[in-house]
C-alpha positions in Angstrom: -3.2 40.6 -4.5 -5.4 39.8 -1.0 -3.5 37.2 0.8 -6.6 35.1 0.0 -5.9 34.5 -3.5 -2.3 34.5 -2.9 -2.4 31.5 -0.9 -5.1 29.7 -3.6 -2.6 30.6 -6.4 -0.1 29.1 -4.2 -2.2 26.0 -3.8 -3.0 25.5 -7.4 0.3 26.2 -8.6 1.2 22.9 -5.8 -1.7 20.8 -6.9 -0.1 21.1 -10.8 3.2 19.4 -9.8 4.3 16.1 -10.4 2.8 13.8 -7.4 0.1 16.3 -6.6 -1.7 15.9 -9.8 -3.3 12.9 -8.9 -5.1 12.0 -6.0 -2.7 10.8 -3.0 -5.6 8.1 -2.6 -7.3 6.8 -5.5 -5.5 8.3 -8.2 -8.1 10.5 -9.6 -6.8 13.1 -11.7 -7.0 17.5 -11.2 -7.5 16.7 -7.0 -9.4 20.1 -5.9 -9.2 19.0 -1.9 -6.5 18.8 0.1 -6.2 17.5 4.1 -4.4 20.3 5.7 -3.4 18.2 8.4 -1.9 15.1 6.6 -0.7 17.5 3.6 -2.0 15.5 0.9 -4.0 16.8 -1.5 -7.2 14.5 -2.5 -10.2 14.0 -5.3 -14.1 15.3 -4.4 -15.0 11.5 -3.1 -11.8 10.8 -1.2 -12.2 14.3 0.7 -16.0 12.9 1.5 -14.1 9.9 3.6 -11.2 12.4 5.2 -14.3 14.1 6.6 -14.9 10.6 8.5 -12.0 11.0 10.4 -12.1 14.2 11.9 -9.1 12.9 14.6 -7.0 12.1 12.0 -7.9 14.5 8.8 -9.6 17.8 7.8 -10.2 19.0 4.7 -10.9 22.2 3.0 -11.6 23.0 -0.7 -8.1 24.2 -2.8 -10.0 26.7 -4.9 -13.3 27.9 -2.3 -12.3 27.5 1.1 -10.1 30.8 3.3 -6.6 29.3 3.9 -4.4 30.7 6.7 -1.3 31.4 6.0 0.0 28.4 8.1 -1.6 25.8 6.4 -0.4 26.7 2.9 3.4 26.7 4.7 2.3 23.1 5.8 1.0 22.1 2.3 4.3 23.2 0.8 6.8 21.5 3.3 4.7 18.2 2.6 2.3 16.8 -0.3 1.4 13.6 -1.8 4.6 12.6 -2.4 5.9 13.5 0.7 3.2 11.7 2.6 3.3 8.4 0.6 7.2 7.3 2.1 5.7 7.8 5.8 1.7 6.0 4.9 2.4 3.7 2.4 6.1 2.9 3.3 5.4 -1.2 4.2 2.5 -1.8 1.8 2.4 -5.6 1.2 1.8 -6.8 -2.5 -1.2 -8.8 -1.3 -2.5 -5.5 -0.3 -5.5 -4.2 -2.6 -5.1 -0.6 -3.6 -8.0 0.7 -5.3 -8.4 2.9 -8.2 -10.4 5.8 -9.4 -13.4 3.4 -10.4 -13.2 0.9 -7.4 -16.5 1.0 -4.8 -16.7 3.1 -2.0 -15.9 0.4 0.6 -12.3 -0.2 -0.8 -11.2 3.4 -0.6 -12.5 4.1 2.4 -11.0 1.2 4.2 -7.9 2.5 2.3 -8.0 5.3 3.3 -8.8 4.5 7.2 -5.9 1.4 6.8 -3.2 3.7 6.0 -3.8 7.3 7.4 -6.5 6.0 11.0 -4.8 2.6 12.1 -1.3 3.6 10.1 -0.6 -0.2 8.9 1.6 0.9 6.5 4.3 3.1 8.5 6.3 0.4 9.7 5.1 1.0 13.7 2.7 -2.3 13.5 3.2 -5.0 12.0 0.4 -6.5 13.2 -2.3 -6.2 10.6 0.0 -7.8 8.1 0.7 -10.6 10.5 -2.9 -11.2 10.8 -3.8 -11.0 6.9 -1.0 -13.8 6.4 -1.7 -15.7 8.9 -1.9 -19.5 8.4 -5.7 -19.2 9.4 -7.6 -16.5 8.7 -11.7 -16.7 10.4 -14.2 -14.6 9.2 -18.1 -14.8 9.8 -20.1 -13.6 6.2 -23.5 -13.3 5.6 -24.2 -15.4 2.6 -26.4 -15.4 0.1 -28.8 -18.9 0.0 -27.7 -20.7 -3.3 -31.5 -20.8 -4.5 -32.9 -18.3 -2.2 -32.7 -14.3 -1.9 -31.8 -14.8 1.3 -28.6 -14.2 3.5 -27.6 -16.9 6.1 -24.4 -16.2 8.3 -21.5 -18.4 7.6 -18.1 -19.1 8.8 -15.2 -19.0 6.2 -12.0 -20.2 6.7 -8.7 -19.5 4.9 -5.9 -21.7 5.2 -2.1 -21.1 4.1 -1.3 -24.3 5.0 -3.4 -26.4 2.5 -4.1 -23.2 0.3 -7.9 -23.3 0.3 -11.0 -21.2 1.6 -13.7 -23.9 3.5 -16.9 -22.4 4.2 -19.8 -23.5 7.5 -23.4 -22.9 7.2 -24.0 -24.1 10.8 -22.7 -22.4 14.0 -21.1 -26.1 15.3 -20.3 -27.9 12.0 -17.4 -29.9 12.2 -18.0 -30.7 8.2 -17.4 -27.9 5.8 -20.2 -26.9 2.9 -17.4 -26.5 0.7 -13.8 -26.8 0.6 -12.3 -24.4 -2.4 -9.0 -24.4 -4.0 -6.5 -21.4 -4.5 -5.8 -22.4 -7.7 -8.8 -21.0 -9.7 -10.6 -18.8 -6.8 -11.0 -14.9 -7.8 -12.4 -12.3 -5.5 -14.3 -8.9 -6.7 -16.7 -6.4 -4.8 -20.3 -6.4 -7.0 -22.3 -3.6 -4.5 -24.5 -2.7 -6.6 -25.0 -6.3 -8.4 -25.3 -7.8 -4.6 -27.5 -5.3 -3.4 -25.2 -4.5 -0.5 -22.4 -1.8 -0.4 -19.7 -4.5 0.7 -20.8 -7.7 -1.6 -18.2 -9.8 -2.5 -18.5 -11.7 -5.3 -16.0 -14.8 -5.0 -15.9 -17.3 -8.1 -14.1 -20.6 -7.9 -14.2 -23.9 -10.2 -15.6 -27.3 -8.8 -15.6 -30.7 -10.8 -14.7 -28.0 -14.0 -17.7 -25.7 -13.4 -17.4 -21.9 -12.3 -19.6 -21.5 -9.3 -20.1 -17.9 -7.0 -20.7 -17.5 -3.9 -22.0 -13.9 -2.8 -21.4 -12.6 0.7 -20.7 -9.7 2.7 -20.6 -8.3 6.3 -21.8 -4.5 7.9 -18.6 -3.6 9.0 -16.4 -2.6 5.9 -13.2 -3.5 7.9 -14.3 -7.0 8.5 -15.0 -7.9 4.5 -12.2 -5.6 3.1 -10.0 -7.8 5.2 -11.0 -10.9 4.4 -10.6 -9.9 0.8 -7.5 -8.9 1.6 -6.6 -12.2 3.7 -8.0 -14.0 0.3 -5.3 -12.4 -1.7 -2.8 -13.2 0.3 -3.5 -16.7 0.3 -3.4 -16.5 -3.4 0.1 -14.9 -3.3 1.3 -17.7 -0.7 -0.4 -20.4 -3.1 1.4 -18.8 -6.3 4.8 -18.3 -4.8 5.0 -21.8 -4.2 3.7 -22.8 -7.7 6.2 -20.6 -9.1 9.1 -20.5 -7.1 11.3 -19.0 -9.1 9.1 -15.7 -9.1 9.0 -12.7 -6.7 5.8 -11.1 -5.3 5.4 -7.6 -8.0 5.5 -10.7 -10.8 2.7 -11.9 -9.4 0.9 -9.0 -7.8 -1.9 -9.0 -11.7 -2.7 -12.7 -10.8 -4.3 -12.4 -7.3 -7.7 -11.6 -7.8 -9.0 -10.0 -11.0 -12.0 -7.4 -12.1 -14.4 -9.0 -14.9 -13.4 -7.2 -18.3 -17.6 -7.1 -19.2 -21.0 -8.3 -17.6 -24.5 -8.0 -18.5 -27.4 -9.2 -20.6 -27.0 -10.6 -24.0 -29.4 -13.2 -26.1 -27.4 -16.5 -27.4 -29.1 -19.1 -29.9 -27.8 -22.8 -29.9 -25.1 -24.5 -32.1 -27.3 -25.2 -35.5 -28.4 -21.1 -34.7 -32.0 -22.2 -35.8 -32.6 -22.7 -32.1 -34.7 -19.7 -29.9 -32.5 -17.0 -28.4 -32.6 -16.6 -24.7 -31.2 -14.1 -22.6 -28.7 -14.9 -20.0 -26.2 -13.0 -18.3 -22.7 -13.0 -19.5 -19.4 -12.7 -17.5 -15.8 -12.2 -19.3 -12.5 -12.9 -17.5 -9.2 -11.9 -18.6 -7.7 -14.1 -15.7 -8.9 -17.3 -17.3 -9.8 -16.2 -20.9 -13.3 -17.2 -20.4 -17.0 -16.1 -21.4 -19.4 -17.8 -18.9 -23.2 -17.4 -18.8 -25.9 -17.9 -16.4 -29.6 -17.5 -16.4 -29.5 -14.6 -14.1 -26.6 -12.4 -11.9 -26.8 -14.1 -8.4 -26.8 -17.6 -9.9 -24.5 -20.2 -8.1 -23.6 -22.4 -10.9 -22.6 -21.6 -14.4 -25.0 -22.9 -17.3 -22.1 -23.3 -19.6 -18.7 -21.5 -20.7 -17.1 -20.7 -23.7 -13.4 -20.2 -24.2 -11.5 -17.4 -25.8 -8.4 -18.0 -27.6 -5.9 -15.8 -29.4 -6.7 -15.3 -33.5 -3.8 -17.4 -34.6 -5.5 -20.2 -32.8 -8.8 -19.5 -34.6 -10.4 -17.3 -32.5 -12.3 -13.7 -33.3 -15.4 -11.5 -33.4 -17.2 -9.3 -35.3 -20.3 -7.4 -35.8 -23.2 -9.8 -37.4 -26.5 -8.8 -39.1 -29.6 -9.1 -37.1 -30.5 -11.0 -40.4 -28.7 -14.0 -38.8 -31.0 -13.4 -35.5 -34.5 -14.6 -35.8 -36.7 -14.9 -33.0 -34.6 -12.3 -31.2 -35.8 -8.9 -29.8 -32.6 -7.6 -29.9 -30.9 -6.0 -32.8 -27.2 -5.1 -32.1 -25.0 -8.6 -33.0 -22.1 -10.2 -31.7 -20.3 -13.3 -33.7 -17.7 -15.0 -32.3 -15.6 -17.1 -34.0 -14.3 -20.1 -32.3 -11.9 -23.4 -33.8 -15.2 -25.6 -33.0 -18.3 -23.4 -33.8 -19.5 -19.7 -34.5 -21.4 -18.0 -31.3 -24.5 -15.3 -32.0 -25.1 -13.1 -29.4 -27.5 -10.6 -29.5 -27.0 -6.7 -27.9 -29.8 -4.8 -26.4 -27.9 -1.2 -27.5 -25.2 -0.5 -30.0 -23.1 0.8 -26.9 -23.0 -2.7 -25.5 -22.4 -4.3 -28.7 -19.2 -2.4 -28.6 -18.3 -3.0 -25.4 -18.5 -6.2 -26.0 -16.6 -6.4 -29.0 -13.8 -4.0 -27.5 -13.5 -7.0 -24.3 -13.5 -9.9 -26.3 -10.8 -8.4 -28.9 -8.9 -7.2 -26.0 -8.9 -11.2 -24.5 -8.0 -12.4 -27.8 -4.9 -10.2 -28.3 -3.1 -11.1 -25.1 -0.4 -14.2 -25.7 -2.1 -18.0 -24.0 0.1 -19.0 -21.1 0.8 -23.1 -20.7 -2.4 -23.1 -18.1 -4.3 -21.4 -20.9 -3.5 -24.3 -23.1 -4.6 -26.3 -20.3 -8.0 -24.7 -19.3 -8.6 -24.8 -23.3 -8.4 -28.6 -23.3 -10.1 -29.6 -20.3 -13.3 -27.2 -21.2 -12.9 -29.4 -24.7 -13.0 -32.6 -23.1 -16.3 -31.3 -20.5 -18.7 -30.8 -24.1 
């Protein structure tokens, strides 16, 4: 056998073991890449931002590129498992380590936070100190609440009172907006903000979910003030619960929606015209809210969603039950006070749909589940 093929064997015999299997940075499955001078082996879009750091990491293809003997003797001694006790030995809980699925902006600043600036080795310490800090600045472009427009801001984060305040003039002494930990969430929307590092941070005010959408040309700048908000959020949550450690509270940071997008609703006597409005569900606060398009501020109303033994379900429904709507696919929703009609554009959204609202229902209400259940009762 040519040494060539030898030393792919070699590498695709590695690449099948425990460890290796996956993607030493987004946990992709079947990796085909691997850096040869980090010894990690790596997904297709992960070797894409290795190539961005030709100081630090070069790639080559496991299965097409020549590999000297050398490098395969490096691969061997190390790996992904190998590399992850020197990379990702301090990684705080706060920290936000994205998946397979997560935008292109989280890995790569990932991937430049543990392997370019090496936060995680132990060396420096700094980065964490300055993502816990009792202030954390950052200056966002944000998006006008009734305009298409971005205007720079100035967002503050503070450990000491837990809350994020936000300035939409240079010299303000007086905050737009001052926001609690308690219900703020934070999740990149690129594609929904138009912008590869959008930041979609939701909040409730006077019991209405409002957004704000922001984000900032340098993908350091935003992923750490994303990262800054979570830690916040573990500060806030650690004092709430003191009798919890950090991994117990590592799910309630900040929290992906489980579905979004278009769907036509009716009114409470159903005889009323169906509008379309886009639809947001949460898993973090078991609740379906709707507004009259994606970048809108304020919420036009919310529904909650309950577990079945407190009355709560869904179903398919006939279009039958759908007059005046120009969608055919339907959605009821069975809560202790009324029955909801929503209406799907496409079968395939009907059951996504149906799959994110059973999968709400069937996790156990929590005592602040009870609580955001009554006071959304007491707003109708």
């Amino acid at each position: 056998m040519a040494t060539s093929e030898r030393n792919n064997k070699i590498l695709l015999d590695l690449v099948q073991q425990p460890g290796n299997n996956l993607c030493a940075d987004c946990g992709a499955p079947d990796p085909d890449w691997a850096s040869y001078t980090l010894g990690v082996f790596v997904c297709l879009n992960c070797s894409g931002m290795h190539r961005n750091l030709p100081a630090v990491s070069k790639v080559k293809s496991i299965r097409l590129d020549h590999w000297e003997d050398s490098l395969v003797e490096f691969m061997q001694e190390n790996g992904n498992s190998a590399a992850k006790a020197i990379f990702e030995k301090c990684v705080p809980v706060f920290f936000y380590q994205p998946q397979q699925k997560d935008c292109v902006v989280l890995k790569d600043q990932w991937i430049r936070a543990k392997y370019e600036r090496r936060e995680f080795t132990g060396e420096n310490i700094y980065f964490q100190k300055v993502y816990s800090a009792e202030l954390f600045e950052a200056t966002l472009w944000k998006k006008g609440k009734d305009s298409k427009q971005f205007f720079k801001s100035t967002f503050l984060l503070s450990q000491k009172d837990f809350t994020l305040r936000y300035f939409i003039k240079e010299d303000s002494k007086v905050p737009k907006a001052v926001i609690n930990m308690k219900d703020l969430n934070a999740v990149f929307q690129p594609e929904k903000i138009g912008h590869a590092t959008g930041l979609q941070i939701s909040y409730v005010d006077d019991e209405r979910s409002k957004n704000l959408f922001v984000y900032h040309e340098d993908g350091q700048v935003i992923v750490s003030f994303f990262n800054a908000i979570r830690a916040t959020r573990l500060a806030y949550l650690l004092k709430k619960n003191p009798t919890l450690q950090e991994k117990d509270l590592k799910h309630q940071l900040t929290a992906h929606c489980l579905k979004e997008g278009y769907m036509e609703k009716t009114g409470p006597t159903q005889r009323e015209p169906f509008k379309k409005r886009w639809f947001t569900l949460c898993s973090m606060n078991r609740k379906l809210l709707y507004f009259k398009s994606p970048l809108d501020a304020t919420e036009l109303g919310a529904v909650f969603i309950g577990t079945e033994s407190h009355g709560y379900s869904v179903s398919e429904t006939s279009s039958r039950n759908a007059r005046g709507s120009r969608w055919r696919c339907g959605i009821s929703l069975e809560t202790p006070e009324r029955q909801f009609v929503f209406m799907c554009e496409q079968e395939q959204e009907q059951s996504e749909w149906i799959m994110a609202f059973r999968k709400v229902i069937s996790q156990p209400m929590t005592p602040e589940d009870y609580s955001n259940e009554a006071n959304l009762r007491r707003g109708k």
